[in-house]
C-alpha positions in Angstrom: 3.6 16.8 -120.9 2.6 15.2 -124.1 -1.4 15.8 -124.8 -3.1 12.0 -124.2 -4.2 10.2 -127.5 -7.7 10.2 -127.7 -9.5 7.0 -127.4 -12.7 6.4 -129.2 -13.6 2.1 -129.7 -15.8 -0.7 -129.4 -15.4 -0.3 -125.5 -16.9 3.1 -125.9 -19.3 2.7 -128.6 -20.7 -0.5 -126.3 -21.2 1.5 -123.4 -23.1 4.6 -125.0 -25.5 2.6 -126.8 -26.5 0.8 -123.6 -26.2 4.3 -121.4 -28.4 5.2 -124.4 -31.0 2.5 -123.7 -30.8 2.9 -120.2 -29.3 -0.9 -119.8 -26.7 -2.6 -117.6 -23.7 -4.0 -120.2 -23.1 -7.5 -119.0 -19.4 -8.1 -118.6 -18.7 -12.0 -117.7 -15.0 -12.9 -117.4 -12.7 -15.9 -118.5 -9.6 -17.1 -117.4 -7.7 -17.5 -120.7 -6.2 -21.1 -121.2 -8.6 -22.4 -118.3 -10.1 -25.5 -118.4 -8.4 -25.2 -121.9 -7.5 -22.7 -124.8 -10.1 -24.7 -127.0 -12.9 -23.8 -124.4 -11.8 -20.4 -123.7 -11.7 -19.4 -127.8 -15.5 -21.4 -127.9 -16.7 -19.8 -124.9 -15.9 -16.0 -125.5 -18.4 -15.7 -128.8 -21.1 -17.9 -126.8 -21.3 -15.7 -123.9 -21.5 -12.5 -126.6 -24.5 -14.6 -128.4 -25.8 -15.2 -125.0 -26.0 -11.5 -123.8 -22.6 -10.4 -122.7 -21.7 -7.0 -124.0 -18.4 -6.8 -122.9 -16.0 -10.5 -122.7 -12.7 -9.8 -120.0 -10.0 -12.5 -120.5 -8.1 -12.8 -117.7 -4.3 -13.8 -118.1 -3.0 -16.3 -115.7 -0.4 -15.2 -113.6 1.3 -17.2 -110.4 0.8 -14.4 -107.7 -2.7 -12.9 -108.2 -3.0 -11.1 -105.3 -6.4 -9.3 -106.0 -8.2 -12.7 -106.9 -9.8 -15.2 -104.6 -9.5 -18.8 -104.7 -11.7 -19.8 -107.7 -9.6 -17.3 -110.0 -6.5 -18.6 -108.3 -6.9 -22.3 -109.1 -8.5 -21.6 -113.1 -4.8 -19.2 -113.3 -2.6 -22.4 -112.1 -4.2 -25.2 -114.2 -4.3 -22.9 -117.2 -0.6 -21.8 -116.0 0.2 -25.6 -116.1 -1.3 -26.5 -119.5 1.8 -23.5 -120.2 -0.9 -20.5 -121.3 1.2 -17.3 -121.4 0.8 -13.5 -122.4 1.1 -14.1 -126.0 -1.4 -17.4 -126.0 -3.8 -15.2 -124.1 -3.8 -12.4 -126.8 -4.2 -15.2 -129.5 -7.7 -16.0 -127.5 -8.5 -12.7 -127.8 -7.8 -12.5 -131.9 -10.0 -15.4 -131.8 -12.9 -14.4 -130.2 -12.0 -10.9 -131.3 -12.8 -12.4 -134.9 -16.2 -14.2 -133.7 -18.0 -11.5 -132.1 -18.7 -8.1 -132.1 -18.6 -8.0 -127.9 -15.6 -5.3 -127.3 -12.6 -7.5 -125.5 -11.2 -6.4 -122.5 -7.3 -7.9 -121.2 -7.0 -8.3 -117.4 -3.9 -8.6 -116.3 -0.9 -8.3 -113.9 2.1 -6.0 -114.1 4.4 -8.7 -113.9 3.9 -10.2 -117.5 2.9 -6.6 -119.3 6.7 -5.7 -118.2 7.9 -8.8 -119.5 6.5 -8.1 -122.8 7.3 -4.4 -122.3 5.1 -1.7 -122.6 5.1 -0.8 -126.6 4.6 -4.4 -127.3 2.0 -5.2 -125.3 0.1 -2.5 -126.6 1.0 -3.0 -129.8 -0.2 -7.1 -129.4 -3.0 -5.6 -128.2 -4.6 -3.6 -130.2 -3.8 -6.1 -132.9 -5.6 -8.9 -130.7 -8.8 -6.2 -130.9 -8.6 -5.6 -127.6 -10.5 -2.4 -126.2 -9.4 -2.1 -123.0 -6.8 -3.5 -120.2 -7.6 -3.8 -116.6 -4.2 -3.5 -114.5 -5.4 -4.1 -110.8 -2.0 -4.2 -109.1 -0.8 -0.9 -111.2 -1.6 2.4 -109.4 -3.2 5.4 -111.1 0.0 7.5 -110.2 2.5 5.1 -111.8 0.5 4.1 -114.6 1.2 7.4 -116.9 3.8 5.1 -119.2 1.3 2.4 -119.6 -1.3 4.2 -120.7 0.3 6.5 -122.9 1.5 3.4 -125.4 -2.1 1.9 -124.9 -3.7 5.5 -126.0 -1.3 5.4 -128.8 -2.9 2.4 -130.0 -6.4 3.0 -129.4 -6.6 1.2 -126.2 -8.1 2.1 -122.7 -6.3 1.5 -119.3 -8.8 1.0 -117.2 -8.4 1.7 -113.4 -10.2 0.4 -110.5 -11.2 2.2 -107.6 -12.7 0.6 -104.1 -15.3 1.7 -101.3 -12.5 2.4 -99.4 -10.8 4.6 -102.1 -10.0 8.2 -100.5 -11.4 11.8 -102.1 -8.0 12.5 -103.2 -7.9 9.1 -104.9 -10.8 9.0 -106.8 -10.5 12.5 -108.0 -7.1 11.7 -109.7 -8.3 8.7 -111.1 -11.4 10.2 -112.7 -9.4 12.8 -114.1 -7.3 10.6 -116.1 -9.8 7.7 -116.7 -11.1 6.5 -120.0 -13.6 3.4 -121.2 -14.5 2.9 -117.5 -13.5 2.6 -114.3 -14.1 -0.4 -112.3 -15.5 -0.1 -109.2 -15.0 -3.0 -106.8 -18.8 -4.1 -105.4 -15.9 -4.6 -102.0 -13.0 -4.2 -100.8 -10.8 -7.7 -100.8 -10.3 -10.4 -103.3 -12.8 -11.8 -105.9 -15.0 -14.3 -105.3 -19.4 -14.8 -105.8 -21.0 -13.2 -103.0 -24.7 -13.9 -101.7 -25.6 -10.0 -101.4 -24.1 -6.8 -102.6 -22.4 -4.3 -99.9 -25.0 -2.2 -98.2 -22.6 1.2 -98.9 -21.9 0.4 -102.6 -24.5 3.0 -103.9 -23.0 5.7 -101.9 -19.6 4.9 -103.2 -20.7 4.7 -106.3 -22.4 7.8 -106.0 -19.3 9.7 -105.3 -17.7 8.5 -108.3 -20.1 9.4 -110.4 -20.4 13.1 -108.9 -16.6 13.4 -110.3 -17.0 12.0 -114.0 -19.4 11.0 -116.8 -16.9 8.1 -117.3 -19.1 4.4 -117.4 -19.0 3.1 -113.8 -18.9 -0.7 -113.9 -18.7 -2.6 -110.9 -16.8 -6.0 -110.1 -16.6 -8.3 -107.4 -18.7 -10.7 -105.8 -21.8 -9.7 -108.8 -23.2 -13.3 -109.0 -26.7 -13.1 -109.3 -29.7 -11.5 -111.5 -30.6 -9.5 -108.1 -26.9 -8.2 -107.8 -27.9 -6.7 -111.6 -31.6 -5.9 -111.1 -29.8 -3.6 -108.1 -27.7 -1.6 -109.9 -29.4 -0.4 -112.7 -29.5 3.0 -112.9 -26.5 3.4 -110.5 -23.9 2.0 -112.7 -23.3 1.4 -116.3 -22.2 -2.2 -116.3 -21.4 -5.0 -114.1 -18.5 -8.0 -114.3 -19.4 -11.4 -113.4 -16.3 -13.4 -113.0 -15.9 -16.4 -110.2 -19.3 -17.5 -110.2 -19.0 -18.3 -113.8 -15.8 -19.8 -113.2 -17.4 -21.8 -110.3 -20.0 -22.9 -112.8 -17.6 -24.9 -115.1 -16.3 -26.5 -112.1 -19.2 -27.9 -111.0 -20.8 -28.5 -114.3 -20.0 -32.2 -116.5 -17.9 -31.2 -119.6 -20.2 -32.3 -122.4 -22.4 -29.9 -120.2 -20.9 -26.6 -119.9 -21.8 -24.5 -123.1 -25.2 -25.1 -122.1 -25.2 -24.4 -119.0 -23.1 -21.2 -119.6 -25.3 -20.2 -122.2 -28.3 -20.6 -119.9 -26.5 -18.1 -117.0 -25.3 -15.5 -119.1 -29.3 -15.6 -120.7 -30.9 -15.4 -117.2 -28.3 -12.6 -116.1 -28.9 -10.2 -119.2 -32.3 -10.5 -118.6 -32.0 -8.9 -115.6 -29.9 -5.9 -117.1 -32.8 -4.2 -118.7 -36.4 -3.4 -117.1 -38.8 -5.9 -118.4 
């Protein structure tokens, strides 16, 4: 078996200088395309100016099975509007160009295949992305993947739950690189009111196996959710609430209101 590229980039560098500082990286997510491609290419560099560390983009698909509903209706109107693979990797050149925040890709299997595997990763590394998220891809079929991903300087990044098995979690640490994400629960996505009580056990666990960055996914929503796991992980994603925020928020009202979020959850990422 062919030795594993070495990966070393802004994903990395990110996550060592907070590790360093003994901060939570903020990771906030965006549906590319969604309410629009304008919005999503203005938004990415605001939420990096507003505290985010780490932007995730995540590509619409028609059957995303690990996403709750508010993911599932920003993928069909941005879907609809007729965002795709390549218009999503065009956002990320964009914001990529903007901001100094290291890019992560979330995406299905579905349209990675339909790109195929050299391309994507060749798109990909081009867009400036650091690090693609593949959450219906398992660790034990993902060995093609990430080898044309390592080749061009990219992470795959795996995901792991609280109901993830020894065995599992072993083999995933052993080939992990950037970070692994660690689902806050086990089910869809969605803003939750308060985090799992066994979360810091599982995380735990994981971390006994690796030195790998831990950062956790899935129902983080509020400054508390971040004040709670510093210390026992090395970053958190906040995804559907954010979403939910633009839906609820007037248009000619959104970047500020965005800005103000992202502002009140970094604070909350550091000891004050």
């Amino acid at each position: 078996m062919a030795t594993l590229a070495r990966v070393e980039n802004d994903l990395d560098r990110c996550l060592r200088a907070h590790r360093d500082a003994g901060t939570l990286a903020l990771a906030m997510y965006l549906t590319a395309g969604y309410p629009d491609a304008a919005s999503t290419v203005r938004w990415g560099p605001l939420l990096a100016e507003s505290g985010a560390a780490i932007v995730e983009l995540g590509v619409p698909f028609s059957d995303p099975l690990g996403d709750g509903p508010t993911i599932q209706r920003s993928s069909q109107r941005a879907l609809a509007a007729g965002m795709t693979m390549r218009g999503s990797l065009e956002i990320a050149t964009s914001i990529h160009a903007q901001t100094r925040a290291a890019i992560v890709i979330m995406s299905y299997c579905n349209p990675i295949m339909r790109m195929g595997l050299q391309t994507f990763a060749e798109c990909a590394a081009s867009a400036g992305v650091s690090g693609v998220i593949v959450p219906d891809l398992p660790v034990e079929e993902a060995g093609e993947l990430r080898e044309s991903l390592a080749e061009n300087g990219v992470h795959l990044i795996y995901l792991l739950s609280p109901e993830s098995t020894a065995a599992r979690i072993e083999s995933t640490t052993k080939v992990a690189g950037g970070f692994i994400y660690c689902m806050a629960l086990t089910g869809v996505t969605g803003a939750r009111t308060d985090l799992a009580a066994g979360l810091p056990e599982f995380l735990a666990r994981v971390r006994a196996l690796t030195t790998v960055p831990l950062v956790v996914g899935f129902g983080i929503s509020r400054p508390e959710h971040l004040a709670q796991l510093r210390g026992a992980a090395d970053g958190a994603v906040v995804a559907s609430a954010l979403v939910d925020l633009v839906d609820r928020t007037p248009e000619n009202d959104r970047d500020a209101a965005i800005e103000a979020y992202v502002r009140e959850l970094h604070a909350s990422c550091s000891v004050s």
